[in-house]
N, CA and C atoms as a LAMMPS dump frame, in Angstrom:
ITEM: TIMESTEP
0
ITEM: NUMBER OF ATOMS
216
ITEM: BOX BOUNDS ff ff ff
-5.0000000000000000e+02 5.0000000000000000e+02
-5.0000000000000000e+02 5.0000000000000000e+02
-5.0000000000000000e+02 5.0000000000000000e+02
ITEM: ATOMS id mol type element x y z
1 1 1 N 2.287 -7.13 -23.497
2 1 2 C 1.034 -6.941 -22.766
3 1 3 C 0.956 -7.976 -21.64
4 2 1 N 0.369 -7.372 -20.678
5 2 2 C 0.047 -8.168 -19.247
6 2 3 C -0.928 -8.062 -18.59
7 3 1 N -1.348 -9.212 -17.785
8 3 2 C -2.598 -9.256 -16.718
9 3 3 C -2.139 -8.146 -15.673
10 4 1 N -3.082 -6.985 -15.519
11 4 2 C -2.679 -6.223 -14.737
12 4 3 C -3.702 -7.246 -13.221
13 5 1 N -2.581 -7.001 -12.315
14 5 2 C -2.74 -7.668 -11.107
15 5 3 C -3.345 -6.745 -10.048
16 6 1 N -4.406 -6.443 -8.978
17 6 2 C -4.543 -5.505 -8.208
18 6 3 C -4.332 -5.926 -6.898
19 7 1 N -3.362 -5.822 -6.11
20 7 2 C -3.228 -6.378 -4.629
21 7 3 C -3.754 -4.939 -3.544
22 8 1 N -5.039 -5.522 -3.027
23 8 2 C -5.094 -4.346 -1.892
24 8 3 C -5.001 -4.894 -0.845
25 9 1 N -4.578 -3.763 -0.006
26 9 2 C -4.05 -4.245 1.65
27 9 3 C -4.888 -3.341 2.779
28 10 1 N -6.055 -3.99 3.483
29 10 2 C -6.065 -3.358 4.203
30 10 3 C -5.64 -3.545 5.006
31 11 1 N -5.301 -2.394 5.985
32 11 2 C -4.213 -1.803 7.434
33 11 3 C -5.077 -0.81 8.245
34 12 1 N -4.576 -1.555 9.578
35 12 2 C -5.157 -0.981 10.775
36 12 3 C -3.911 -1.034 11.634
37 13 1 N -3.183 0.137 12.021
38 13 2 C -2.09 -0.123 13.688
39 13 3 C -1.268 -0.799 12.869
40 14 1 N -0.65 -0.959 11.946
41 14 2 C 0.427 -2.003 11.694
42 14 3 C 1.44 -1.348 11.074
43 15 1 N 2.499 -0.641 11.57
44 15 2 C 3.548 -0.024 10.85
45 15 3 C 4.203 -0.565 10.126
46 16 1 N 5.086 -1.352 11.391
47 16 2 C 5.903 -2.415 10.7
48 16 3 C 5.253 -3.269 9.598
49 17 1 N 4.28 -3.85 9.554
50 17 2 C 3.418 -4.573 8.462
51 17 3 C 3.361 -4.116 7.52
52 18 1 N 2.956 -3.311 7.463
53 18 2 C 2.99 -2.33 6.187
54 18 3 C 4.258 -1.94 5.229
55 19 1 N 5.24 -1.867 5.725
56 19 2 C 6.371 -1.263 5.447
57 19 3 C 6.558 -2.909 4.887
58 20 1 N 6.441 -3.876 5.476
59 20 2 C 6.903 -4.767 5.219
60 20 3 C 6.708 -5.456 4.118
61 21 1 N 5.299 -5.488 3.924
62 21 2 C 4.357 -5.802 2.915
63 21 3 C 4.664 -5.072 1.428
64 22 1 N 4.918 -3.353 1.393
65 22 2 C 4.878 -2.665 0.508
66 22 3 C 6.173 -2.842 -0.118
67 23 1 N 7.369 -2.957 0.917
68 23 2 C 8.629 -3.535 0.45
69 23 3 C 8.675 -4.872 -0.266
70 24 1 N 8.245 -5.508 0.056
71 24 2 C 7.955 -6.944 -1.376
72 24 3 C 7.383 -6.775 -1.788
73 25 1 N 6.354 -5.828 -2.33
74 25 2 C 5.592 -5.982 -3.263
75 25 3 C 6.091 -5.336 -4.725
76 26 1 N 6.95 -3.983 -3.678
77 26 2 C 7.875 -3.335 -4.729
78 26 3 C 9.154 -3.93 -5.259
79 27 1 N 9.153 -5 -4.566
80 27 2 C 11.224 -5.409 -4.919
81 27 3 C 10.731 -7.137 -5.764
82 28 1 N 9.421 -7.498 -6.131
83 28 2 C 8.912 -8.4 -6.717
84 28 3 C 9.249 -8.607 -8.205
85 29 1 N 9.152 -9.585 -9.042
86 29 2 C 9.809 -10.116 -10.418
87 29 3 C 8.352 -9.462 -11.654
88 30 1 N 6.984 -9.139 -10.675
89 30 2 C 6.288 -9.056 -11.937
90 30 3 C 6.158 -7.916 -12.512
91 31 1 N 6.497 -7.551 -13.544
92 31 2 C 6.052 -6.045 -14.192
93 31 3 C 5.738 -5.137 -13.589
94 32 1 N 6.071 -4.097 -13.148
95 32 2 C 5.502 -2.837 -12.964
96 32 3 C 4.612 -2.232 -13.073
97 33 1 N 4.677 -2.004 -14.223
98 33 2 C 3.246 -1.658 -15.284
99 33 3 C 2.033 -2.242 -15.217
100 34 1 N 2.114 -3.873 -14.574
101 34 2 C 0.995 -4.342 -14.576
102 34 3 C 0.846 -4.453 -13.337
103 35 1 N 1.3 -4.402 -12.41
104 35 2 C 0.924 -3.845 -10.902
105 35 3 C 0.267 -2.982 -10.141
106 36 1 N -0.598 -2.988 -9.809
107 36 2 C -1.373 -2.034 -9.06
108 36 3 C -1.824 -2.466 -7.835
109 37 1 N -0.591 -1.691 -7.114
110 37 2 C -1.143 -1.526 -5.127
111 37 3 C -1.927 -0.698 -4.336
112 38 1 N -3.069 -1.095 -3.658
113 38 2 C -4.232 0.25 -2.982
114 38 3 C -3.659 -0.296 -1.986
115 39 1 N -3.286 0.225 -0.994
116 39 2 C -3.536 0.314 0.719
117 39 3 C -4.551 1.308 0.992
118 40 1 N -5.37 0.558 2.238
119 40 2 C -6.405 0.842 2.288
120 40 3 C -6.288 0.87 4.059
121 41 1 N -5.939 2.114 4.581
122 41 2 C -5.975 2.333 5.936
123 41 3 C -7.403 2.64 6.677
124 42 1 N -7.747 1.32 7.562
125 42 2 C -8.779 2.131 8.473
126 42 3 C -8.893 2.991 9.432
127 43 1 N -8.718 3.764 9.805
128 43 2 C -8.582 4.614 10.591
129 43 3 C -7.24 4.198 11.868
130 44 1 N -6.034 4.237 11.094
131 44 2 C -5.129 3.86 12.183
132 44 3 C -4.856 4.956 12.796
133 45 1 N -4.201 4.443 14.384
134 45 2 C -3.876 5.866 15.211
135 45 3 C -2.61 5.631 15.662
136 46 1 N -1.725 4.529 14.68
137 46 2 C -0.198 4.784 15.122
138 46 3 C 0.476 5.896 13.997
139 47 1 N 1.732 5.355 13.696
140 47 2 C 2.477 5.647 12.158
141 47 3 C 1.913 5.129 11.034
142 48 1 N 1.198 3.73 11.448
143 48 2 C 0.241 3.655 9.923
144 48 3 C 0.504 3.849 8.586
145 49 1 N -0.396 5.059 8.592
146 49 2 C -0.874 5.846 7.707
147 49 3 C 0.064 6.58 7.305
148 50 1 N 1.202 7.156 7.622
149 50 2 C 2.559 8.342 7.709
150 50 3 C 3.579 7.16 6.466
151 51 1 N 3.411 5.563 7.342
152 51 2 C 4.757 5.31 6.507
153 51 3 C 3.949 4.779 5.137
154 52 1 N 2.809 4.396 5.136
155 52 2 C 2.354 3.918 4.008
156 52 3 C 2.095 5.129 3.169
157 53 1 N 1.729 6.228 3.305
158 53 2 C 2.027 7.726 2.934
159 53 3 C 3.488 8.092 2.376
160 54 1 N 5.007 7.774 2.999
161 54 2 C 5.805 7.636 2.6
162 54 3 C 6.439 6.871 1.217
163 55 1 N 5.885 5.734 1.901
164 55 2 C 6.334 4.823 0.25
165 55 3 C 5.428 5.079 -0.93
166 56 1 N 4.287 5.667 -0.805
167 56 2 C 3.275 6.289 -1.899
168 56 3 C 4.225 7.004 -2.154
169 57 1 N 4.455 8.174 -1.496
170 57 2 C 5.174 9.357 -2.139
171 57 3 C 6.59 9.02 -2.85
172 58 1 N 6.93 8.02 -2.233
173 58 2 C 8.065 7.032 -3.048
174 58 3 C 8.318 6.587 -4.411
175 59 1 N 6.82 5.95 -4.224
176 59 2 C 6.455 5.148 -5.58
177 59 3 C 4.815 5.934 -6.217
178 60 1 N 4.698 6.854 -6.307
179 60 2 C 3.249 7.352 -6.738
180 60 3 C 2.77 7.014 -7.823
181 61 1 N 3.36 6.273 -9.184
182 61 2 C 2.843 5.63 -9.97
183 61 3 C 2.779 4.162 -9.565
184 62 1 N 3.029 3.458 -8.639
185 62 2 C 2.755 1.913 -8.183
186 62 3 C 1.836 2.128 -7.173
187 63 1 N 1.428 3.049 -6.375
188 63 2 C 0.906 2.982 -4.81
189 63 3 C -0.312 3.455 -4.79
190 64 1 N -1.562 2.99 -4.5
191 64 2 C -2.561 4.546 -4.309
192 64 3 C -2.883 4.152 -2.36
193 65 1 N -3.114 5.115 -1.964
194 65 2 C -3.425 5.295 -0.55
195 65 3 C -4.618 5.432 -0.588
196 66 1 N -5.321 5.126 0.2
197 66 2 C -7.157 5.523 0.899
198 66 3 C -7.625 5.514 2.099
199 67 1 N -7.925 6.696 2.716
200 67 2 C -8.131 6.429 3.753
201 67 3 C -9.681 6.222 3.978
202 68 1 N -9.516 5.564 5.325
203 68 2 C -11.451 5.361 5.552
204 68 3 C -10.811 5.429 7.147
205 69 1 N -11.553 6.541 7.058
206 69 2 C -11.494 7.37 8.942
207 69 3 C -12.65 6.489 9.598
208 70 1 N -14.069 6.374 9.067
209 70 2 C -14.808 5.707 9.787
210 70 3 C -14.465 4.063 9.942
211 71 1 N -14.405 3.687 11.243
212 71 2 C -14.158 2.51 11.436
213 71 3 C -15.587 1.364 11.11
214 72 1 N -15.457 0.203 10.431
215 72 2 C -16.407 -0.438 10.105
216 72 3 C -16.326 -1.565 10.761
């Protein structure tokens, strides 16, 4: 049994960031199981949303996606 950990990321315009971010979070030493990643896109208008969409579909039991279209 483990401290499940929740890392959320929010992202705006940051492809590369993202990709970057989600890639260590996935290639990291702590449990799996007790991992839980939200990216949390605000309404980006690059790739964004597409590659962080990608590695969800990658990893769909580690990843959840959310979008929030309205900008705050």
């Amino acid at each position: 049994m483990c401290n499940v950990v929740s890392v959320i990321i929010p992202v705006y315009n940051d492809p590369w960031g993202i990709e970057a971010v989600l890639s260590a979070l996935l290639c990291q030493t702590y449990p799996a199981e007790c991992l839980e990643i939200i990216v949390i896109d605000n309404g980006s208008t690059d790739d964004t949303r597409e590659i962080a969409r990608r590695v969800q579909e990658e990893n769909p039991s580690r990843i959840r996606l959310l979008i929030e279209n309205q900008v705050q």
